[in-house]
C-alpha positions in Angstrom: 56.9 77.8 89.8 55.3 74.2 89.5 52.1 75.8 91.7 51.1 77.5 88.7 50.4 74.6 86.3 47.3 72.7 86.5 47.2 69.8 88.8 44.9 67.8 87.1 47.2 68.4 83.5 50.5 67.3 85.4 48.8 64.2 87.1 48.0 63.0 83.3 51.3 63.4 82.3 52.9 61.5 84.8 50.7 58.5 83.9 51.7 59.1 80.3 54.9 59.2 80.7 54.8 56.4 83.5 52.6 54.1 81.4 54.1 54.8 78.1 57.7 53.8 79.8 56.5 50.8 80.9 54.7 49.6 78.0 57.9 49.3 76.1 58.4 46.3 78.0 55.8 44.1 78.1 55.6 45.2 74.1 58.7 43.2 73.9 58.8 40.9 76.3 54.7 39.5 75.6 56.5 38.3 71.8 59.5 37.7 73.4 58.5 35.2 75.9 56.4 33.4 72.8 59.9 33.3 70.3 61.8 31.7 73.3 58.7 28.7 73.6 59.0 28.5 70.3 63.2 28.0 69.7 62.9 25.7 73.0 60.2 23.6 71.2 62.4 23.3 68.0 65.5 22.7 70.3 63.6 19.6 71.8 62.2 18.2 68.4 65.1 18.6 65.8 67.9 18.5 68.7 69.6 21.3 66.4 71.7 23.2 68.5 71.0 26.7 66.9 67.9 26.8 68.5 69.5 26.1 71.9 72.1 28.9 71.4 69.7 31.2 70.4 67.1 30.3 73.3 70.5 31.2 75.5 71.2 34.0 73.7 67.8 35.6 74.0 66.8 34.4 77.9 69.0 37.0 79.0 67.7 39.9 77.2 64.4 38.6 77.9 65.2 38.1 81.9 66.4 42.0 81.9 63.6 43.6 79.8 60.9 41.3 81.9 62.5 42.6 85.2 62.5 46.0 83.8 58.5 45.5 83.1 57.6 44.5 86.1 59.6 47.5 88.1 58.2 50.0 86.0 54.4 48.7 86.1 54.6 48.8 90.2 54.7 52.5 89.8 51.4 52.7 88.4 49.6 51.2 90.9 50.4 53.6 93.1 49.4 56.6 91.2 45.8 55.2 91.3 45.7 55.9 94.7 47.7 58.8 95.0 46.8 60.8 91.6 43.4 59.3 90.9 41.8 58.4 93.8 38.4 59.6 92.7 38.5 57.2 89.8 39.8 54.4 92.2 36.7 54.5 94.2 34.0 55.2 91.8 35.3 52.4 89.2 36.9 50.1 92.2 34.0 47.7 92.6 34.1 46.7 88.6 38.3 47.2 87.8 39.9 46.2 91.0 38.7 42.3 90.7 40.3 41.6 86.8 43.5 43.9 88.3 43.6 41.8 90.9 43.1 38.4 88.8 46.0 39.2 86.7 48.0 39.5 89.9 46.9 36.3 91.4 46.5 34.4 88.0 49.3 35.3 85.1 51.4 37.4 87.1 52.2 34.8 89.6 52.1 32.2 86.5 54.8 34.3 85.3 56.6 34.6 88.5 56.5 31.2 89.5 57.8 29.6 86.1 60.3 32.1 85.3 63.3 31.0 87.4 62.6 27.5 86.1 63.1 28.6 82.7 65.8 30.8 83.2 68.0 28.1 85.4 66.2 25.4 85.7 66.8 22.7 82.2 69.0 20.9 84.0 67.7 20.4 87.1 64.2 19.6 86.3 64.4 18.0 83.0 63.3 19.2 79.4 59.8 18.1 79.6 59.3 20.2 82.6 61.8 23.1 81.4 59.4 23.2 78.0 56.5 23.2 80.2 58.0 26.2 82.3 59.0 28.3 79.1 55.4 27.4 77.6 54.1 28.7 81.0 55.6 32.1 81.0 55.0 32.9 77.6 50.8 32.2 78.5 51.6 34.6 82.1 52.4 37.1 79.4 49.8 36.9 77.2 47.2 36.5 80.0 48.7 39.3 81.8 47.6 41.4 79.1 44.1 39.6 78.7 43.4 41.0 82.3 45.1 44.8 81.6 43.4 45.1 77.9 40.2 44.4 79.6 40.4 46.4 82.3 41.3 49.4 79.4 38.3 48.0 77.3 35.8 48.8 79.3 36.7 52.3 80.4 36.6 52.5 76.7 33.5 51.0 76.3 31.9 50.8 80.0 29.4 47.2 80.2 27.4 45.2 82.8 27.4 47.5 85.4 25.1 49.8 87.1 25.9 53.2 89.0 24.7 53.7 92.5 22.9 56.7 93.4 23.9 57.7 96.5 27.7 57.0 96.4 28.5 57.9 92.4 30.5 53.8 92.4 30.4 51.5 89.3 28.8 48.2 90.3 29.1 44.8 88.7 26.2 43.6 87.6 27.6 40.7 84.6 30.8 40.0 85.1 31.4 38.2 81.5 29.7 41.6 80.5 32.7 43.7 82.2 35.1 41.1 81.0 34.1 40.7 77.3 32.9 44.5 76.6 32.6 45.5 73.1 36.0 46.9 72.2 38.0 44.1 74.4 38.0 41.5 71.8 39.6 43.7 69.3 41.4 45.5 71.3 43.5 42.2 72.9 43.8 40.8 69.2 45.2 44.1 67.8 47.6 44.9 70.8 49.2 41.3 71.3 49.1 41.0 67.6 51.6 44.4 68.1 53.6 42.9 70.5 54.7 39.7 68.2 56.0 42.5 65.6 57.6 44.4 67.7 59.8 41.4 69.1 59.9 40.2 65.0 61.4 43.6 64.5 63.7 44.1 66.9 65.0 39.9 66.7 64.8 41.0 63.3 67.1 43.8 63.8 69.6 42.5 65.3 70.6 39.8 63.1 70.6 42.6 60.2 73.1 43.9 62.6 75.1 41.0 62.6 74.5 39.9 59.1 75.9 44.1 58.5 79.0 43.3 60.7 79.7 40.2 59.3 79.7 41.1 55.8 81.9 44.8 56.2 84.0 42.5 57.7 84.7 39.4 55.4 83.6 37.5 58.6 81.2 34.2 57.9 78.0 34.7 59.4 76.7 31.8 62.0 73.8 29.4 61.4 71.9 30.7 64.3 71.8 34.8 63.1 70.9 33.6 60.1 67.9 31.5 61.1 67.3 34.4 63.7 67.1 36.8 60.7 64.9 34.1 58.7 62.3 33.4 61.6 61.9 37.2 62.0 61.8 38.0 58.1 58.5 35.0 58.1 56.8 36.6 61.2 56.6 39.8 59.6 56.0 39.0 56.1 52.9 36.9 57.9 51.6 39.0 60.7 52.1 42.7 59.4 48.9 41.9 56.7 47.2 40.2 59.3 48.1 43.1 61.7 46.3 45.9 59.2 43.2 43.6 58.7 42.7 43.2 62.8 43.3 47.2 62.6 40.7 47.5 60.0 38.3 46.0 62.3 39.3 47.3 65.4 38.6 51.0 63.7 34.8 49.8 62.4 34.2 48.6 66.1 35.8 52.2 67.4 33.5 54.2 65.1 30.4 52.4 66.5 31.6 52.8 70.1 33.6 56.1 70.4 32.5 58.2 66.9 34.7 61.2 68.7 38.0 59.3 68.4 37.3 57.9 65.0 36.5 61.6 64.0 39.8 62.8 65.1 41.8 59.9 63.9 40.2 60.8 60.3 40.4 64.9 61.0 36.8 65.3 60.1 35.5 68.0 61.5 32.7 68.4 59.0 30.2 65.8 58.2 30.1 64.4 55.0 26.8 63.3 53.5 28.1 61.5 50.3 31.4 59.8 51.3 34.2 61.4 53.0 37.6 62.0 52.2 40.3 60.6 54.0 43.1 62.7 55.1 46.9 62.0 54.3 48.4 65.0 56.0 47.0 68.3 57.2 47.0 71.0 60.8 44.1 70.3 62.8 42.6 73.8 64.0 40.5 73.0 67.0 39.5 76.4 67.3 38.3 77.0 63.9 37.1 73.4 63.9 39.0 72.8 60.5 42.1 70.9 58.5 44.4 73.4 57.8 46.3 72.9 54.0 44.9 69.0 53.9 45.5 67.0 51.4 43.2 63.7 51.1 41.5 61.3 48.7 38.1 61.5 48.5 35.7 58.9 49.8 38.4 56.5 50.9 37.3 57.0 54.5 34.1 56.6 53.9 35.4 53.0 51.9 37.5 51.7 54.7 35.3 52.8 57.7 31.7 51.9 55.8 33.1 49.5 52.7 30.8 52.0 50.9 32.5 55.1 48.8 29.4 56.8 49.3 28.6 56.1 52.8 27.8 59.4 54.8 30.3 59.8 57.8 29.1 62.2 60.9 31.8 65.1 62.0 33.0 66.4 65.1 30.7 69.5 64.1 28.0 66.8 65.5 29.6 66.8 68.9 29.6 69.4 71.5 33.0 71.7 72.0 33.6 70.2 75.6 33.9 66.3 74.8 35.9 66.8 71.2 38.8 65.0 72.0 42.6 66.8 71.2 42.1 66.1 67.1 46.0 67.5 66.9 47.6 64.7 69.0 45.3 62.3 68.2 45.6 63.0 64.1 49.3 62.7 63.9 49.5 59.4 66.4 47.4 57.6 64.6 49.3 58.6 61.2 52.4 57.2 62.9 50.9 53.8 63.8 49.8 53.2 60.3 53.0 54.6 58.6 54.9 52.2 60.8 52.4 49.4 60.2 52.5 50.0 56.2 56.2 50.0 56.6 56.9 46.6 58.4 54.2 45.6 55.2 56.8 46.5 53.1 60.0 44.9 54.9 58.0 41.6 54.7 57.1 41.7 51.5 60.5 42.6 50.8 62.3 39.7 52.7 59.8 37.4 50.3 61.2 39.2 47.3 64.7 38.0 48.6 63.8 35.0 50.1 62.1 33.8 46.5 65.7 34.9 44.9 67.6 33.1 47.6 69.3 36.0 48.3 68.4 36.6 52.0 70.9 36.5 53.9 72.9 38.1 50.9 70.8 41.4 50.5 72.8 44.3 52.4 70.0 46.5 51.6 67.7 44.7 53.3 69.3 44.3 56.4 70.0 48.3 56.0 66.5 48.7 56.3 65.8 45.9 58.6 68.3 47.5 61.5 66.5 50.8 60.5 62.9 49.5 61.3 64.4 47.4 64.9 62.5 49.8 67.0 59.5 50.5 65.0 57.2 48.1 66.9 57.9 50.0 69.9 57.4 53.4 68.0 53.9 52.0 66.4 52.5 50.8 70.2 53.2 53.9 71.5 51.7 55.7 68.8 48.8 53.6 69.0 48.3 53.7 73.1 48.1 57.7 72.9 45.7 57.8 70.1 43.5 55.4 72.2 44.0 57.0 75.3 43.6 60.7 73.8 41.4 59.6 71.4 39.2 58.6 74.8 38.9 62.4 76.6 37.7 64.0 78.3 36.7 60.8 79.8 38.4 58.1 81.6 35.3 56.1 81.9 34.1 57.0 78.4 31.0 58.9 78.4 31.0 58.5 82.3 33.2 59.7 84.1 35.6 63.1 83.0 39.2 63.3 83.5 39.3 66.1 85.6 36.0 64.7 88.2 38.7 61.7 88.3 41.8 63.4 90.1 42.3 63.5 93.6 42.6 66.9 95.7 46.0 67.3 94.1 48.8 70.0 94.9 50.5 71.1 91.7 53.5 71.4 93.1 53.7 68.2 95.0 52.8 66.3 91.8 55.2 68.4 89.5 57.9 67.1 92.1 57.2 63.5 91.5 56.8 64.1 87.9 60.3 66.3 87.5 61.8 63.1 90.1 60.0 60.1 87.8 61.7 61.8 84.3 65.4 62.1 86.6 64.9 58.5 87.7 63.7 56.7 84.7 66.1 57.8 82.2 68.7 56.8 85.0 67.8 53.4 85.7 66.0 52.1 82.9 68.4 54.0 80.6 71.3 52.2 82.0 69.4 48.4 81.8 68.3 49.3 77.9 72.0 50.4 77.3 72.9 46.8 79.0 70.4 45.3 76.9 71.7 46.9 74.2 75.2 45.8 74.8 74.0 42.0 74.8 72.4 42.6 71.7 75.8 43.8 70.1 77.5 40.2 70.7 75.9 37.9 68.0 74.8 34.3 68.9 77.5 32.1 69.1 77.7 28.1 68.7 77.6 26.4 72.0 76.1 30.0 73.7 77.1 30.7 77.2 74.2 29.7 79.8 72.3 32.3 82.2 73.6 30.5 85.1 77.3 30.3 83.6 77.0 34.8 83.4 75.4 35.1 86.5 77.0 31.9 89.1 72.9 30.6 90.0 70.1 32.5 91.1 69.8 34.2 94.3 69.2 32.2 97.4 67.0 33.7 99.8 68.9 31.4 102.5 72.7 32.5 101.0 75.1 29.7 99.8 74.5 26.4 101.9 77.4 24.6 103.0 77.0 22.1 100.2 76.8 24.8 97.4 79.5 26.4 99.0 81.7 22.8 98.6 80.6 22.2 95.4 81.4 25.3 93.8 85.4 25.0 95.7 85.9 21.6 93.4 87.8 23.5 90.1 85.6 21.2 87.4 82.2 21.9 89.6 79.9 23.8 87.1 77.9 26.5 89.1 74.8 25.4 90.8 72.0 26.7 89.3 69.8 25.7 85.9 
């Protein structure tokens, strides 16, 4: 049955639906890693222990959902070589030295620091614990310097030349391959996402809390209400500055890639004096039109040009055969803004309420708070497929097609691992977001339970040594371990 389908059309799936699992993560945990740096920092300066039990209520999510990153991004690698081995050796000489950097730089930051700051405080200090936590929160952030680049330039493709006899990408400027045009905006716009997405979801959770609390007649602690406070600021801050770094990031698309600005705006016709910009409507790729739209006229043309009469080119301007999939790549981006012009509101909101002093006393608020917990997650996603659709039928854009990318593939074999990735997914990462979830149901308490005092010390790669062993026999030992 699977030897039917295309090969080339399954293969991009399973990267879809392998990279679009895994992004989750790092989505979270890239903020994530920031909020803890920042409650440890507070914890040190104002010695107020609501930081502390937050810090300690939040390592362990973070622990989970950063494992759960890294196991799902392992996959990926592997599909290069198995799925897309034609890209892998064309593009290898210019990708495969920032992959590798962010292996041998931020991930192994990241790896190196993190069982400091998840057990280490007391055994190294808080000086060098705060140094640790600052640590991995950087490994994140430069983890996705290295990937955002690495996707910026098959975006936009720099400082590189092709040789003639074998068909491979060559570096000729690094900085060139590094800094291409779109990375820039592209880093500031997607880490820019990730801090939301942890505001929202830290956010949530304490309207969750705040929820229970109240129904209950239960008072609520000092540390869910500065958790729902610190959230509230981050997105009443960053979702404006989030839509202006969008704003630009679209100008720098439209210079770059036309095509995926065209289909992000549904205009399939040009429009000499000013285009409309499309709320809602059905793309028709076959009758190159915008079935039943409904749009405001020239605003496109005001946002994209800052000129309501500026012309805008079409997709009637670009041949049939490198039109990316308008339909997919119209709604997704629809999604990312509706999300992004929602959080707008909930911050605005929570200023409303905080200017009343009625923040923490605003049920409705919270109601719509714990309704927007996931949204982050929802607008990333929605934004990575309307960046990577928006990008065909290239993978190197205007390079290098999709399907002159895929290796001699079986459709069968690849539908197997595809049917086998959806089966074990869902299973394993299902069951540690349901754990997660479960941690998240327990609000922060005063004098929060330590990672080491859940989990008796980190594994020893030499087992429990005869001192360990002692200590942990004496009834008033604490556990060895942070």
């Amino acid at each position: 049955m699977l030897a039917s389908f295309d090969a080339v059309l399954l293969a991009r799936i399973q990267f879809a639906f392998t990279v679009s699992f895994h992004f989750l993560f790092p989505a979270f945990t890239i903020g994530l890693a920031s909020y803890l740096a920042v409650l440890n920092g507070l914890w040190l300066w104002t010695k107020d222990h609501k930081y502390l039990d937050l810090f300690r209520y939040w390592v362990k999510i973070f622990a989970l959902a950063f494992a759960m990153g890294v196991v799902s991004g392992i996959v990926m690698s592997y599909q290069f070589g198995t799925n897309w081995s034609v890209f892998s050796d064309k593009a290898g000489p210019v990708i495969g030295a920032p992959m590798a950097y962010e292996v041998l730089s931020a991930f192994f930051l990241e790896a190196g620091f993190l069982g400091i700051m998840l057990f280490g405080r007391e055994r190294v200090g808080p000086g060098l614990h705060m140094a640790a936590t600052a640590a991995v929160a950087f490994g994140t952030f430069f983890s996705a310097f290295w990937i955002l680049s690495v996707n910026s330039w098959m975006q936009t493709p720099a400082g590189f030349s092709i040789d003639p006899d074998t068909g491979q990408f060559l570096p000729e400027n690094f900085w060139e391959i590094i800094f291409n045009p779109s990375f820039p905006y592209r880093l500031m716009h997607t880490v820019t996402a990730a801090y939301l997405t942890t505001a929202f979801i830290v956010g949530g959770v304490a309207a969750f809390h705040l929820l229970r609390r109240r129904r209950r007649g239960e008072a609520v602690s000092e540390a869910t209400k500065t958790m729902f406070s610190m959230a509230m600021w981050m997105a009443a801050i960053v979702a404006p500055v989030q839509i202006f770094l969008g704003d630009l990031h679209g100008i720098n698309t439209l210079e770059h890639q036309p095509a995926k600005v065209m289909a992000m705006e549904g205009h399939y016709e040009s429009h000499d004096h000013g285009a409309p910009l499309y709320l809602f409507g059905i793309p028709n790729d076959e009758t190159q039109t915008l079935d039943y739209a409904v749009g405001i006229p020239k605003l496109s043309s005001l946002i994209l040009k800052h000129d309501l009469n500026a012309p805008l080119d079409g997709l009637d301007t670009i041949p049939d055969d490198e039109q990316p999939p308008v339909g997919i790549v119209f709604w997704s981006f629809r999604v990312m803004v509706a999300v992004g012009f929602a959080m707008l509101g909930i911050g605005a909101w929570s200023l409303w309420a905080r200017w009343r002093g009625r923040l923490f006393e605003a049920p409705w608020l919270h109601r719509a708070a714990l309704a927007m917990a996931p949204s982050g997650l929802i607008a990333v996603l929605a934004g990575w497929i309307t960046t990577e659709v928006g990008r065909q039928p290239y993978t190197i854009y205007g390079m290098l097609r999709t399907a002159e990318s895929a290796a001699p593939l079986d459709a069968a074999a690849v539908g197997t691992s595809l049917i086998a990735f959806i089966v074990v997914y869902f299973a394993v990462f299902g069951a540690g977001t349901f754990y997660i979830m479960r941690l998240m149901s327990r609000p922060p308490v005063f004098d929060e339970p330590r990672l080491k005092d859940v989990t008796k010390g980190p594994t020893r790669t030499a087992g429990i040594t005869p001192a360990i062993e002692e200590a942990m026999r004496r009834p008033d030992a604490a556990h060895p371990g942070e």
